[in-house]
Backbone as a printed PyTorch tensor [residue, N CA C, xyz], in Angstrom:
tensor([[[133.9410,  14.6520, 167.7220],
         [133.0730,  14.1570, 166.6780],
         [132.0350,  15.1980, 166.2870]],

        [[131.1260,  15.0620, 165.7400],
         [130.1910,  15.7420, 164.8590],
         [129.0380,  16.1610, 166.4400]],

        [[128.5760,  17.1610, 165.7480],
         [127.4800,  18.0950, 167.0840],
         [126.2840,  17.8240, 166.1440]],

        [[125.2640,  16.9460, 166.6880],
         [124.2080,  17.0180, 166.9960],
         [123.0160,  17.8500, 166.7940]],

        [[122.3440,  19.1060, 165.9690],
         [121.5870,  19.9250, 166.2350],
         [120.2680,  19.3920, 166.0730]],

        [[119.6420,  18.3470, 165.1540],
         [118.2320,  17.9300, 164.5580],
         [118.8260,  16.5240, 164.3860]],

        [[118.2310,  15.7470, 164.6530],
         [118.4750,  14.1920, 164.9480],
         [116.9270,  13.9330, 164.5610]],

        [[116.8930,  13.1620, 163.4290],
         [115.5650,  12.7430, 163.0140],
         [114.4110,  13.6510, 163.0960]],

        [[114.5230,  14.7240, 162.7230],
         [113.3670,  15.8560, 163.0830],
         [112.9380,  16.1220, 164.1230]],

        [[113.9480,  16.3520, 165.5120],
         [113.7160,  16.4080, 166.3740],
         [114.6630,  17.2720, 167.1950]],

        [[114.1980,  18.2110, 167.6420],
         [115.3670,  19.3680, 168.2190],
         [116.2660,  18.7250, 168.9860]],

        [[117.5030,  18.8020, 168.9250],
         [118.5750,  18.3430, 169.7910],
         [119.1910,  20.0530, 171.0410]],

        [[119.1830,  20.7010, 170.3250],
         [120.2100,  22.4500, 170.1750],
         [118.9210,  23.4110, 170.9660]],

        [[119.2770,  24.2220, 171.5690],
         [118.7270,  25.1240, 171.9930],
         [119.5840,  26.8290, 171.4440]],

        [[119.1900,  27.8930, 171.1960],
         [119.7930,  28.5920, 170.4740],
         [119.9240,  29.3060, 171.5350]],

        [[120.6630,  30.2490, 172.5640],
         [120.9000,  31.1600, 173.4630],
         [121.2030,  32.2910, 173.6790]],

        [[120.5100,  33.0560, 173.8280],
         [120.2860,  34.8330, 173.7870],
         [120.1390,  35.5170, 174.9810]],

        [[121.2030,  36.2460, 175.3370],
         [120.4390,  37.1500, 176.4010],
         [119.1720,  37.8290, 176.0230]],

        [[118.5580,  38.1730, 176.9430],
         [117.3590,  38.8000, 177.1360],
         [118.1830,  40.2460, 176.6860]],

        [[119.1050,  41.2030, 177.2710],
         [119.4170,  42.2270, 177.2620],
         [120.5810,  41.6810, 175.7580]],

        [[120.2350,  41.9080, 174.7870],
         [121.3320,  41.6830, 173.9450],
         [121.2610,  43.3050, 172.9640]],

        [[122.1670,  42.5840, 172.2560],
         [122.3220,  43.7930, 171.0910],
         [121.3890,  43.2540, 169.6010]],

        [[121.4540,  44.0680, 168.9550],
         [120.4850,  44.2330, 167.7280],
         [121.1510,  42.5560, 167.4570]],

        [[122.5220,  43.0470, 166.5200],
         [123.2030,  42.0890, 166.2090],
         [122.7280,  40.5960, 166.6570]],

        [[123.0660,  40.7090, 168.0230],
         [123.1410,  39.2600, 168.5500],
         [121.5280,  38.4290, 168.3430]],

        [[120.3160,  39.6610, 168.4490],
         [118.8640,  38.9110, 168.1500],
         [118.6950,  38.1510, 167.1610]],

        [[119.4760,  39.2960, 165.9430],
         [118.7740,  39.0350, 164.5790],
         [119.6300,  37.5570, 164.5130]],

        [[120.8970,  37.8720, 165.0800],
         [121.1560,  36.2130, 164.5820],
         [121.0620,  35.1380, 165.3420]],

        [[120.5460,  35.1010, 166.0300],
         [119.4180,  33.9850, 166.3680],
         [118.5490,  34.1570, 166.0650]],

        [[117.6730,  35.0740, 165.7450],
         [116.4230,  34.4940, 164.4110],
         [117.0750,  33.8590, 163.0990]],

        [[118.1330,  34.4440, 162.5570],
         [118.4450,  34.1300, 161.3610],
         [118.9310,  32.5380, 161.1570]],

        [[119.3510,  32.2280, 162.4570],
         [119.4960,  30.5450, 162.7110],
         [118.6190,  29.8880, 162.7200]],

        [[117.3380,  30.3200, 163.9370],
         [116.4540,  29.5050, 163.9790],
         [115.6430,  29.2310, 162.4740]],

        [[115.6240,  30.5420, 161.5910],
         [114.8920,  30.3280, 160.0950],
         [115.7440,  29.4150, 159.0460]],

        [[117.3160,  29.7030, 159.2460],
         [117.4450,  28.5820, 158.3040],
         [117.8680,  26.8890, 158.3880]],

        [[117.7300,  26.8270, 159.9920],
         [117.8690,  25.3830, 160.6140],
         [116.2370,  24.6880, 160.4930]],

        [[115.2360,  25.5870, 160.4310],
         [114.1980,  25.3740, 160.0770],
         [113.7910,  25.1600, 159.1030]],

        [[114.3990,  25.7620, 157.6360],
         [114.5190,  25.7050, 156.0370],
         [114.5620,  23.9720, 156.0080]],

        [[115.8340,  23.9540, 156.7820],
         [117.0670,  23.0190, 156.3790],
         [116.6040,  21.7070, 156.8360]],

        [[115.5470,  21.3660, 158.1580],
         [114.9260,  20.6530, 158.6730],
         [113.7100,  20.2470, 159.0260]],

        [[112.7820,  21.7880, 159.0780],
         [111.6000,  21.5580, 159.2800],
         [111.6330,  21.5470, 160.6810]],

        [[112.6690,  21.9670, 161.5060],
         [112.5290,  22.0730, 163.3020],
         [112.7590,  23.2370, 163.8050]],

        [[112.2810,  23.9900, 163.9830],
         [112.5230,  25.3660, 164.6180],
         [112.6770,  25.0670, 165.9450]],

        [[114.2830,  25.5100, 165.8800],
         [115.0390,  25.1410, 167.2100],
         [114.3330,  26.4560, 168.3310]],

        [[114.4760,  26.5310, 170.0210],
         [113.5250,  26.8280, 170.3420],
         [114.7980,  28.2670, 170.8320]],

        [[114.6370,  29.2790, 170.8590],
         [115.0080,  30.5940, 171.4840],
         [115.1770,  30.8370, 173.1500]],

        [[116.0310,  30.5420, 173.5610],
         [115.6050,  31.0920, 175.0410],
         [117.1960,  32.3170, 175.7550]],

        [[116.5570,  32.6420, 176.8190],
         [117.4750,  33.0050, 177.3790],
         [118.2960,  33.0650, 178.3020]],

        [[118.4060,  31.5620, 178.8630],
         [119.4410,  30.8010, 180.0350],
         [118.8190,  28.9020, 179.4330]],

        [[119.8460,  28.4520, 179.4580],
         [119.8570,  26.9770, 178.8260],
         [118.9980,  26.4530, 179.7040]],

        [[117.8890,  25.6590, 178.9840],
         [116.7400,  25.0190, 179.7560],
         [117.4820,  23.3830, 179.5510]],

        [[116.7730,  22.2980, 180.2090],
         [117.6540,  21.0640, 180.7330],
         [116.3640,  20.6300, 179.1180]],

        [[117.0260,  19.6490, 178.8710],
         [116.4130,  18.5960, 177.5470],
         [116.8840,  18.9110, 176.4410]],

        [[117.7470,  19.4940, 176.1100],
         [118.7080,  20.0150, 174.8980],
         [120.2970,  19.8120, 175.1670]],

        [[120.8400,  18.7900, 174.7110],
         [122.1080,  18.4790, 174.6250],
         [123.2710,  19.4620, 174.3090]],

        [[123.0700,  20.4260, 173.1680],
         [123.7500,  20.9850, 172.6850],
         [123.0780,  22.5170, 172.7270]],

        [[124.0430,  23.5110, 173.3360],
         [123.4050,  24.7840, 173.4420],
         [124.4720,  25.3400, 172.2590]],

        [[123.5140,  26.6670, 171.7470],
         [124.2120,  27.4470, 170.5860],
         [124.3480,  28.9260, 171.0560]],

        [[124.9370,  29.4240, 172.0040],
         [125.3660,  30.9620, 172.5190],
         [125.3930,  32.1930, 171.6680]],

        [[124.1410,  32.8330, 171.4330],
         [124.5090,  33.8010, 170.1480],
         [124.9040,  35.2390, 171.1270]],

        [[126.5260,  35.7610, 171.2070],
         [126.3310,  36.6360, 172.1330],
         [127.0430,  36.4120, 173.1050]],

        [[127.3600,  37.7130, 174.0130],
         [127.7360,  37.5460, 175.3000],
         [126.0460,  37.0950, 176.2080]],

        [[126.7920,  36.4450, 177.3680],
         [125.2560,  36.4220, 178.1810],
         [125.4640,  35.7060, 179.8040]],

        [[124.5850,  36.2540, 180.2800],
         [125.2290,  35.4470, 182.3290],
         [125.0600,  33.6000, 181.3900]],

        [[124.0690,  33.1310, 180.7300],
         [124.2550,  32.1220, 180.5730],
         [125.1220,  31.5850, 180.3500]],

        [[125.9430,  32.2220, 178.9950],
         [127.2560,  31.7300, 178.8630],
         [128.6020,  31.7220, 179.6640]],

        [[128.6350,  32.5190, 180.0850],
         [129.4310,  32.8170, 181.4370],
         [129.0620,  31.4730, 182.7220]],

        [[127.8940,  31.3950, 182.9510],
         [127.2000,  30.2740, 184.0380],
         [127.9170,  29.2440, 183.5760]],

        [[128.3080,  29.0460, 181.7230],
         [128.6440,  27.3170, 181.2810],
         [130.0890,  27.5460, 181.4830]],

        [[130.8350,  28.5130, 182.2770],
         [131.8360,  28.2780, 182.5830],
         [133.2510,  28.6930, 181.3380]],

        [[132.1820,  29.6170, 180.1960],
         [132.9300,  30.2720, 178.8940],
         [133.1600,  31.6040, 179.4130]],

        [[134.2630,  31.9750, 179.5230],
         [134.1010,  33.5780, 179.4850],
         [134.8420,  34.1730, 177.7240]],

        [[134.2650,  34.9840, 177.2990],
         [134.1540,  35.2880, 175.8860],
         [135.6860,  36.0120, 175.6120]],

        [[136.2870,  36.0380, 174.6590],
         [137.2170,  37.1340, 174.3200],
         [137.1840,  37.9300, 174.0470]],

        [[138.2220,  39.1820, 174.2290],
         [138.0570,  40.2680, 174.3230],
         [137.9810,  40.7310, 172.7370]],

        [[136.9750,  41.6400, 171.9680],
         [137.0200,  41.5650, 170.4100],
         [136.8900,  42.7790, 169.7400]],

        [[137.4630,  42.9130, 168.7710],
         [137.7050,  44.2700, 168.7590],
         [137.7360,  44.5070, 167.0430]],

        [[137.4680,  45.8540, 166.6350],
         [136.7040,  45.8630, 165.6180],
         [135.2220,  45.5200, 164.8320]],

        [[135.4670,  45.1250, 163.9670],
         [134.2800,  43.9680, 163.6380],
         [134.3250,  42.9660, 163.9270]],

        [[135.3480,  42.2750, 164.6270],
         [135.7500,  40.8340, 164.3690],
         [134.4610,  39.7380, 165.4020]],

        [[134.2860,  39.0880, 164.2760],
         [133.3960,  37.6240, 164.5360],
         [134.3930,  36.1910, 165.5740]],

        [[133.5720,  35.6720, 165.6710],
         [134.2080,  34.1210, 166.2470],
         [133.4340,  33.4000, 166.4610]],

        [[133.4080,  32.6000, 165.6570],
         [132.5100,  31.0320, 165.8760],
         [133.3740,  29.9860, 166.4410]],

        [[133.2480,  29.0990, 167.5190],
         [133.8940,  28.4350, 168.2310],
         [133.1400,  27.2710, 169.0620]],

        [[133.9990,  25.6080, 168.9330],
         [133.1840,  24.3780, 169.2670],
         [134.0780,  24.6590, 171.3440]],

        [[132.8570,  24.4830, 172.2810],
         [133.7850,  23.7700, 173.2890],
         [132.7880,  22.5180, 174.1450]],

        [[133.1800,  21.5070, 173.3750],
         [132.2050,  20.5410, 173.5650],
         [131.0420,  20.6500, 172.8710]],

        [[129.3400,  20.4330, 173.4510],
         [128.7130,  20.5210, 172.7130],
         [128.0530,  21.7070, 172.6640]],

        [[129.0740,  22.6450, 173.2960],
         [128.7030,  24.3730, 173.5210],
         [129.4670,  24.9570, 172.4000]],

        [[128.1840,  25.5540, 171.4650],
         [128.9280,  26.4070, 170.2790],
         [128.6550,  27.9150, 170.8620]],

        [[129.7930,  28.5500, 170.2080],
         [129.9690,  30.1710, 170.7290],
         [129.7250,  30.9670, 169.0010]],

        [[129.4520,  31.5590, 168.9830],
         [128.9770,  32.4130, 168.4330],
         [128.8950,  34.1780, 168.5650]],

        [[129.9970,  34.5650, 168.8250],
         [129.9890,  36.2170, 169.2070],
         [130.9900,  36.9260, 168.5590]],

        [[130.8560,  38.2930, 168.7140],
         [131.1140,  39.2770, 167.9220],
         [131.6460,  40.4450, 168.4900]],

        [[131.9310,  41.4660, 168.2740],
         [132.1170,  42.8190, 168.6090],
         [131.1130,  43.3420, 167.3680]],

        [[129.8380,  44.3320, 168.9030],
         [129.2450,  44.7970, 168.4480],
         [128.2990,  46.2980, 168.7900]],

        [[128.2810,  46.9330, 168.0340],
         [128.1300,  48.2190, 168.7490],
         [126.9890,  47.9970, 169.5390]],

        [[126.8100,  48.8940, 170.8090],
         [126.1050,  49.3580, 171.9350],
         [124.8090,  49.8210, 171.3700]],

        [[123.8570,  48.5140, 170.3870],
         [122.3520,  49.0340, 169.9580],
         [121.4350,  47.8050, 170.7470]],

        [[120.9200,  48.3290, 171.8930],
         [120.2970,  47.2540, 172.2010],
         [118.4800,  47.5470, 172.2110]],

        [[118.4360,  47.9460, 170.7090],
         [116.8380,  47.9490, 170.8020],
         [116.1120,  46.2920, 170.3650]],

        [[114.9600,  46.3810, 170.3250],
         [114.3790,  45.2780, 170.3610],
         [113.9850,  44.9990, 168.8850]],

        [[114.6750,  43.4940, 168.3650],
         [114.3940,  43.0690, 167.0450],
         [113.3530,  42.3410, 166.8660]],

        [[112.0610,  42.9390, 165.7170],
         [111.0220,  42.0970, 165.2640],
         [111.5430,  41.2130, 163.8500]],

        [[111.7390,  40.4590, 164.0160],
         [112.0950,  39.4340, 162.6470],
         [111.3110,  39.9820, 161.4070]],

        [[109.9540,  40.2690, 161.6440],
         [109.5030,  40.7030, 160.5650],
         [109.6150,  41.7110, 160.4140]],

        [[110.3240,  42.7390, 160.3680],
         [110.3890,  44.4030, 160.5800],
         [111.5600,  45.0060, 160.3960]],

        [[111.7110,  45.0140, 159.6050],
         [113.1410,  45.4430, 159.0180],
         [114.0280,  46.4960, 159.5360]],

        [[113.0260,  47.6270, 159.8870],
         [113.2700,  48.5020, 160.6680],
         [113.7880,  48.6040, 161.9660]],

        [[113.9950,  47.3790, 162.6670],
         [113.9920,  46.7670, 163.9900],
         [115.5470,  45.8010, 164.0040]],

        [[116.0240,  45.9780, 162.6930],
         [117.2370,  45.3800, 162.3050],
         [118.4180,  46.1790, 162.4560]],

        [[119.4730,  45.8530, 163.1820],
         [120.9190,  46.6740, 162.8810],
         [121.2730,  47.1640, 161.8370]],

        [[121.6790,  48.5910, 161.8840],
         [121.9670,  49.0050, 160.7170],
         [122.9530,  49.1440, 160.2210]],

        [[123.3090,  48.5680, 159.1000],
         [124.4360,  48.2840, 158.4930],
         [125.3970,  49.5600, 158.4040]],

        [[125.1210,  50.3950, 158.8550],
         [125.8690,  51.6200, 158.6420],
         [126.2500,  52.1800, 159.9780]],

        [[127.5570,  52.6680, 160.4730],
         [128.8330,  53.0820, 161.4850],
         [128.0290,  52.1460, 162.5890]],

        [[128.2150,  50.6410, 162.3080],
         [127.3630,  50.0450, 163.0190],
         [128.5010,  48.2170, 163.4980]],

        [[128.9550,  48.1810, 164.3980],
         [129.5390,  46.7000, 164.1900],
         [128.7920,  45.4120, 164.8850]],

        [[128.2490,  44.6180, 163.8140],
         [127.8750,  43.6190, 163.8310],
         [128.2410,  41.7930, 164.0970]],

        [[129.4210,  42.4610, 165.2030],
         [130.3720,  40.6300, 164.7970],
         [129.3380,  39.6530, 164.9360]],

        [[128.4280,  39.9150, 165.9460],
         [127.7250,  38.5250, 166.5210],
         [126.9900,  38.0850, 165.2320]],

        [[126.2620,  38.8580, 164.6250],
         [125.3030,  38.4370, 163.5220],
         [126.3570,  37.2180, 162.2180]],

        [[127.4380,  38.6590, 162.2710],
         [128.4420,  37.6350, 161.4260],
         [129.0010,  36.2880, 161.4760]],

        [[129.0070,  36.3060, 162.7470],
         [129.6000,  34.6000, 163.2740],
         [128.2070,  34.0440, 162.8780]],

        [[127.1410,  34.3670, 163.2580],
         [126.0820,  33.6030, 163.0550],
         [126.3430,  33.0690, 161.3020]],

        [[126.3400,  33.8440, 160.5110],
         [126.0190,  33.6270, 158.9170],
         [127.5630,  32.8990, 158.8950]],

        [[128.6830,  32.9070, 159.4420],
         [129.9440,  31.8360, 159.3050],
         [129.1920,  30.3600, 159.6050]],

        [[128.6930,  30.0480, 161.0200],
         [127.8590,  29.2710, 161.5080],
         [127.3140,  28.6330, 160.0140]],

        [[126.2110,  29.1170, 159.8560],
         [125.2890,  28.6770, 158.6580],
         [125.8150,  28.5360, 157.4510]],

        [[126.9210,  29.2910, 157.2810],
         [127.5050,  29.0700, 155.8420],
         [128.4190,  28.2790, 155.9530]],

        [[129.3860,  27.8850, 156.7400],
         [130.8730,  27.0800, 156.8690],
         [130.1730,  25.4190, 157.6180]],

        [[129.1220,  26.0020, 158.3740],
         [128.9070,  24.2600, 159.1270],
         [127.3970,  23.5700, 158.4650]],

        [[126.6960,  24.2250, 158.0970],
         [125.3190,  24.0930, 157.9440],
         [125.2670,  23.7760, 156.1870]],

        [[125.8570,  24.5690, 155.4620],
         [126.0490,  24.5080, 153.5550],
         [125.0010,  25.5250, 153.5400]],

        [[124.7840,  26.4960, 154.0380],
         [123.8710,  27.6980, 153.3520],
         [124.3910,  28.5260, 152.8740]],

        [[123.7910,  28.9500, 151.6890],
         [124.8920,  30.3570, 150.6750],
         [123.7340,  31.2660, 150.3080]],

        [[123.8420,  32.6170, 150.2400],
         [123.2800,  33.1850, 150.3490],
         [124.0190,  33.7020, 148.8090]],

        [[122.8290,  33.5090, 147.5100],
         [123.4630,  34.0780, 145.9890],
         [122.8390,  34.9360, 145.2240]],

        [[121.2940,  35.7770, 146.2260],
         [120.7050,  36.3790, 145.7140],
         [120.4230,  37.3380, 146.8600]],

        [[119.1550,  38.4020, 145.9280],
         [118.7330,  39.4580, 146.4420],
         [117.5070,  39.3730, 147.8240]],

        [[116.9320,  38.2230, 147.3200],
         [115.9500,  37.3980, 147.9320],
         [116.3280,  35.8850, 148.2160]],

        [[115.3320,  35.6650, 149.0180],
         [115.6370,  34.3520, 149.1500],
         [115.3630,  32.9700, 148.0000]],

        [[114.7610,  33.6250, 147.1260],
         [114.8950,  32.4910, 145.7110],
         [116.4030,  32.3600, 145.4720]],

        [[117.6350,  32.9820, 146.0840],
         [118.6040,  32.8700, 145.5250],
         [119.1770,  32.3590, 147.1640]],

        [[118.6510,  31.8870, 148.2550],
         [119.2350,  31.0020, 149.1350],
         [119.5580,  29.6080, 148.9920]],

        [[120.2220,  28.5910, 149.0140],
         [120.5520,  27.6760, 148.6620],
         [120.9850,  26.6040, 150.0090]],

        [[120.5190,  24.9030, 150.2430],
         [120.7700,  24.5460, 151.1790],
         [120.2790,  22.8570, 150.8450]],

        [[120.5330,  22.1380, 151.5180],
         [120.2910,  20.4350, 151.3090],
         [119.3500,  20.3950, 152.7660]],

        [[117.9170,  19.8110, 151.7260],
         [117.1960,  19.3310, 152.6950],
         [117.5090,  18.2700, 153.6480]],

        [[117.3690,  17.9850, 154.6250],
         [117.7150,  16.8620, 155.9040],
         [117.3460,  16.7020, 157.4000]],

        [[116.6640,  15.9310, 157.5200],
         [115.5140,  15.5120, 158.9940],
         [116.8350,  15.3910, 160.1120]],

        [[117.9640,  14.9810, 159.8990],
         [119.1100,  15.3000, 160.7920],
         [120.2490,  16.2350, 160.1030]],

        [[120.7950,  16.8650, 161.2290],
         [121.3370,  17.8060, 160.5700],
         [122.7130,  17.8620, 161.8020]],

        [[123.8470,  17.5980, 161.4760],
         [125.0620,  17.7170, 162.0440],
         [126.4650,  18.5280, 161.6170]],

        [[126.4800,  18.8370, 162.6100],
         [127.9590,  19.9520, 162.1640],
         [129.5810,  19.0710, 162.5690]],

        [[130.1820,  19.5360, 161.6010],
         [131.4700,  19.0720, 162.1740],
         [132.3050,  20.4510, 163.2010]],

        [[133.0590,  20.2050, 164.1290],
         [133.9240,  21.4770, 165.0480],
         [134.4320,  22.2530, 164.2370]],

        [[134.3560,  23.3890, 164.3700],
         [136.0140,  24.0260, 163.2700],
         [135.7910,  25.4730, 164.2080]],

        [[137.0100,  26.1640, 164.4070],
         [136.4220,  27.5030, 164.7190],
         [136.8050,  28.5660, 163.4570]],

        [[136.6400,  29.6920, 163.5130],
         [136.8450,  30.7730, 162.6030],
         [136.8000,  32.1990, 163.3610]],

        [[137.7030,  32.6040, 163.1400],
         [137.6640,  34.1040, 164.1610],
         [138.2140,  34.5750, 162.9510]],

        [[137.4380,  36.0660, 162.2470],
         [137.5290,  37.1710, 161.3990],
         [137.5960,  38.4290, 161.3880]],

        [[138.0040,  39.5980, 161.1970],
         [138.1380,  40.9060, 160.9890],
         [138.0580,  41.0580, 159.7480]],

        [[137.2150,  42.0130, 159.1700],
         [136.8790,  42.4080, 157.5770],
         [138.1400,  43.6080, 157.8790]],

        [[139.2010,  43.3570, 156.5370],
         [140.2500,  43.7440, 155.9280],
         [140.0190,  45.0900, 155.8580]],

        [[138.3660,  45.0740, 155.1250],
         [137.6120,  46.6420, 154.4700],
         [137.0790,  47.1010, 155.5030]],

        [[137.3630,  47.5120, 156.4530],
         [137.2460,  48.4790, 157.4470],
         [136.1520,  49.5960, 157.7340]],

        [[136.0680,  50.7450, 156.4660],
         [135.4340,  51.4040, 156.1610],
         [134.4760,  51.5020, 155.3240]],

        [[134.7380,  50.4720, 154.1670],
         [132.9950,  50.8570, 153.2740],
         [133.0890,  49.2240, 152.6520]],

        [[132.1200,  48.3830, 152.7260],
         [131.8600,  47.2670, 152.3600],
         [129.9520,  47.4790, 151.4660]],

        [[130.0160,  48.1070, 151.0520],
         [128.2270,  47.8860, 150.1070],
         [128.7810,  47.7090, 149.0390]],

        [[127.5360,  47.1360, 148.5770],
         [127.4850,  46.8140, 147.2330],
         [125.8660,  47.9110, 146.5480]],

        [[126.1350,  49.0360, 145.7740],
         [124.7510,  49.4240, 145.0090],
         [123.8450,  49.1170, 144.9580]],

        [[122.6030,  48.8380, 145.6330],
         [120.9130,  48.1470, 144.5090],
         [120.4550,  49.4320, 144.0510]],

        [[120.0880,  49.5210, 142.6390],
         [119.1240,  50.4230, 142.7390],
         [117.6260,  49.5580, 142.2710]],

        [[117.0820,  49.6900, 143.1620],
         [115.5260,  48.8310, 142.8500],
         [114.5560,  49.2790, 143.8510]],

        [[114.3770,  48.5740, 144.5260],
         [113.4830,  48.1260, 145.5630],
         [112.1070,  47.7520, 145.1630]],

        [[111.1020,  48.2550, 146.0420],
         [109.6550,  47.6600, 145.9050],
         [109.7540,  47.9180, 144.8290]],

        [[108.5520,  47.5220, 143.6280],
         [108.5990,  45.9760, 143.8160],
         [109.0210,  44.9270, 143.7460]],

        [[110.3390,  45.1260, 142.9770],
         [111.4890,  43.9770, 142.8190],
         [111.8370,  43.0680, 143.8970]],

        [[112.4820,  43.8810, 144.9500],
         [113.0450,  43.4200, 145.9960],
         [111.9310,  44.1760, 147.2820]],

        [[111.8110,  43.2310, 147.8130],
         [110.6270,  43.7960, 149.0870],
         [112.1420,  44.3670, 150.0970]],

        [[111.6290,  45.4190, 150.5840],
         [112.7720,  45.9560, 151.7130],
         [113.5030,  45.6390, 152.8760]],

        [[112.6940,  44.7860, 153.4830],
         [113.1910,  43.7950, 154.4750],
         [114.0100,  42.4750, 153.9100]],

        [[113.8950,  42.0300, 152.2000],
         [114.8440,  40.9810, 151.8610],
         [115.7670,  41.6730, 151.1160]],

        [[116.0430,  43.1310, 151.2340],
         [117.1730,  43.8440, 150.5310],
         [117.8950,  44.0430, 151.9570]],

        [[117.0010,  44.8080, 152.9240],
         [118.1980,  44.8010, 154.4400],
         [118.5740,  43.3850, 154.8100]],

        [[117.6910,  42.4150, 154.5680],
         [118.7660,  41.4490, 154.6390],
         [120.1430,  40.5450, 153.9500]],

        [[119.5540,  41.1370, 152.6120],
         [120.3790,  40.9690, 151.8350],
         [122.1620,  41.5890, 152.0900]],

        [[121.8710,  42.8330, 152.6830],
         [122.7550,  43.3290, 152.8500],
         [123.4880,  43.2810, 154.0850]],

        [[122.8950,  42.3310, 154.9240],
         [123.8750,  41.7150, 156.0450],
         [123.6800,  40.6600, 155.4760]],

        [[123.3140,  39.6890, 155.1120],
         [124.0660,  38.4270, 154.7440],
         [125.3900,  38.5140, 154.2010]],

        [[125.2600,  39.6170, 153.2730],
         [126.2400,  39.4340, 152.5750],
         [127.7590,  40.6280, 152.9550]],

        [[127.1180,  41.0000, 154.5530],
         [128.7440,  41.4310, 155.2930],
         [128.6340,  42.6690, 155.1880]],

        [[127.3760,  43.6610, 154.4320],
         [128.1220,  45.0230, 154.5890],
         [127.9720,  45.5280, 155.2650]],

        [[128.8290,  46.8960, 155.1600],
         [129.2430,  48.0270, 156.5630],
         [129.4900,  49.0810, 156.0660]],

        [[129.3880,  50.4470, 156.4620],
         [129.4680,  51.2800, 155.9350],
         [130.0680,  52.0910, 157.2860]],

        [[130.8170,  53.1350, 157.4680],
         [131.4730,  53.7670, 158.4750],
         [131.3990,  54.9140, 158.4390]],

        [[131.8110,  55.6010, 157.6220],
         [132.6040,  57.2170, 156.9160],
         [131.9780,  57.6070, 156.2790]],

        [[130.2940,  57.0290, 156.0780],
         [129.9090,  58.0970, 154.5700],
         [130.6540,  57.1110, 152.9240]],

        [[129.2030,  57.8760, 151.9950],
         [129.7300,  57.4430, 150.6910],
         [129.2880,  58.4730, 149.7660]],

        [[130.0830,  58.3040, 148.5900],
         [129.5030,  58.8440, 147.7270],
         [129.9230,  58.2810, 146.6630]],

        [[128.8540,  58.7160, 145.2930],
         [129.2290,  57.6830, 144.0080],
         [128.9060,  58.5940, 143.1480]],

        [[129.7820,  59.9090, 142.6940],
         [129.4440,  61.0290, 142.0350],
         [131.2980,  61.9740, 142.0770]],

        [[131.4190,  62.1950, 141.4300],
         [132.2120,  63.2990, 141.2240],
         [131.5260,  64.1880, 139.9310]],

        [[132.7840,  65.5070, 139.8160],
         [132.5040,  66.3530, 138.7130],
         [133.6810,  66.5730, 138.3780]],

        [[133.5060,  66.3660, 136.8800],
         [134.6530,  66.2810, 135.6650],
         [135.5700,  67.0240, 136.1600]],

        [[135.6620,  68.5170, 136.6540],
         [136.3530,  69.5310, 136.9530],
         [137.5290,  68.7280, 138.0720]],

        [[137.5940,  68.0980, 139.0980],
         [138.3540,  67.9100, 140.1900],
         [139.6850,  67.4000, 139.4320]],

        [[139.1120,  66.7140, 138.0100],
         [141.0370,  65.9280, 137.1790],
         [141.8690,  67.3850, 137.0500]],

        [[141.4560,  68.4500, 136.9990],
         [142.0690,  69.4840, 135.8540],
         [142.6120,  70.6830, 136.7560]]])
C-alpha cells in the first residue's frame, strides 16, 4: 500500500545520510528535505543512523545504517540511479564519484560538480520527488518549480533504476547569470535537470575545417 511520509502535518519519514557521504548523496537529502517541506510545511528531520519514532526511513546513499536494516545496496555502475520500496524502507542510491567534501545547502560552491563528476544518488533523489511526490522542475529558478500543496503527503511503491543513454555531454547553454539567475539557482538548475559533462565542450568551430 501507499508509504506514509507527512500524515496530517506531522513527520512520519526520517531522511538517512551517512555522516561520511559523498557530495551527491548530501545535496540530495537537502534537496528532499526542501521540497517535502514546500509540499507540506514539515521539514523531515536529517540524521545519520535511523532514530526510533519515525515509521518510514528514506536512505539517501550507501551507509552502515542501511546495511544495519538488513539492505545491502547493488553493485552500480556508470551514472546509474535507483530508487527502490522495501517495505517502509525507501532506497535511494546511485553511483557516484569519490567527492566527499562537505555540502552547505546554501553555497553553491559546496555542491557536486556537474562536470567528469557521477551523481546517481542525487539523481534517484530528483526520480523520488518527481515520479512519487509530483514535483517538476520547468524553470531556471524556482518560480518555475511546480507541486500540490498537502498536510499529508503519501507515495505509492514503484522502483526505477536508470543509466543516462548520453554518457558524455548532457548541458544545456545559459548565457545569463547574476542578475537574472542568482548562481546557486542556475547550479541547481543544472542538476535538477540531469546534467553531466565528461570530455570537455566546445560550441565554436571555424568555417575553414568544411573545405
Amino acid at each position: 500500500g501507499m508509504v506514509i511520509l507527512v500524515q496530517d502535518g506531522v513527520a512520519r519519514a526520517q531522511i538517512v545520510c551517512a555522516e561520511e557521504s559523498t557530495r551527491s548523496a548530501q545535496l540530495g537529502a537537502f534537496e528532499l528535505q526542501h521540497h517535502i517541506a514546500l509540499i507540506t510545511g514539515v521539514r523531515l528531520p536529517i540524521v545519520n543512523k535511523a532514530e526510533a519514532g519515525f515509521p518510514v526511513r528514506i536512505f539517501v546513499g550507501d551507509s552502515p545504517a542501511l546495511r544495519s536494516a538488513g539492505i545491502m545496496p547493488p553493485e552500480l555502475e556508470s551514472e546509474t540511479s535507483l530508487m527502490r520500496f522495501v517495505g517502509n524502507n525507501i532506497l535511494l542510491i546511485g553511483n557516484d564519484s569519490a567527492d566527499f567534501g562537505k555540502v552547505d545547502y546554501d553555497d553553491e560552491k559546496t555542491f557536486p560538480n556537474f562536470q567528469e563528476n557521477y551523481k546517481g544518488t542525487l539523481f534517484a533523489a530528483y526520480d523520488f520527488l518527481e515520479l512519487c511526490c509530483g514535483v517538476r522542475f520547468y524553470w531556471l529558478d524556482e518560480s518555475g518549480t511546480t507541486y500540490e500543496s498537502r498536510k499529508t503527503l503519501s507515495v505509492f511503491p514503484r522502483e526505477r533504476k536508470h543509466t543516462p543513454s548520453m554518457d558524455a555531454f548532457r548541458e544545456i547553454y545559459y548565457y545569463g547569470g547574476e542578475p537574472f539567475v542568482k548562481s546557486r539557482d542556475s547550479a541547481l538548475w543544472k542538476l535538477r535537470w540531469r546534467m553531466s559533462r565528461y570530455f570537455g565542450s566546445t560550441n565554436h568551430n571555424m568555417n575553414s575545417i568544411y573545405f
